[in-house]
Residue, then its C-alpha position, 0 to 999 in steps of 0.5 A: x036139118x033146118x026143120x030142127x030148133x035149138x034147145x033154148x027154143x023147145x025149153x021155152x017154149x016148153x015152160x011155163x008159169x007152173x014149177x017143173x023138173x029138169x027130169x020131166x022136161x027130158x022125158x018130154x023131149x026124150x033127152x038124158x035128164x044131163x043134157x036138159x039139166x046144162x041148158x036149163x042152167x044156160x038159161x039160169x044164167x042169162x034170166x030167162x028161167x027161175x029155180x027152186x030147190x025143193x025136197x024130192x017126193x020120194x027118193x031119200x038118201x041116209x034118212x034125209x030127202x034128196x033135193x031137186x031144182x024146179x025150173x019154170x020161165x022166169x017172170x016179167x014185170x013181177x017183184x019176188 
């Protein structure tokens, strides 16, 4: 189907300034959170998004939080 974009395209376009979850992003588009997850590191790897681990909100594991990665599209002309 030529209609169909590729996945670097609808990640993309689909991020923005604000940090957001490789789970809520495969929600959106209706994917397994697995598939989001490998092409979001694609990107990571060629610098066009940015990732922060932070504590999960809810889930715990052994009394400690579970970490999760945040993506969002990587920032230009900006120093960290």
């Amino acid at each position: 189907m030529p209609s169909e974009s590729s996945w670097d395209d609808k990640l993309l376009a689909a991020l923005t300034d604000e940090w957001v979850s490789a789970e809520a992003l495969a929600a959106r588009f209706q994917a397994k959170p697995f598939t989001v997850l490998a092409r979001l590191k694609d990107l990571l790897r060629r610098n066009l998004v940015e990732r922060k681990i932070v504590k999960h909100p809810t889930k715990i594991y052994a009394g400690r939080p579970i970490q999760q990665a945040l993506f969002r599209r990587t920032q230009l002309g900006r120093k960290p």
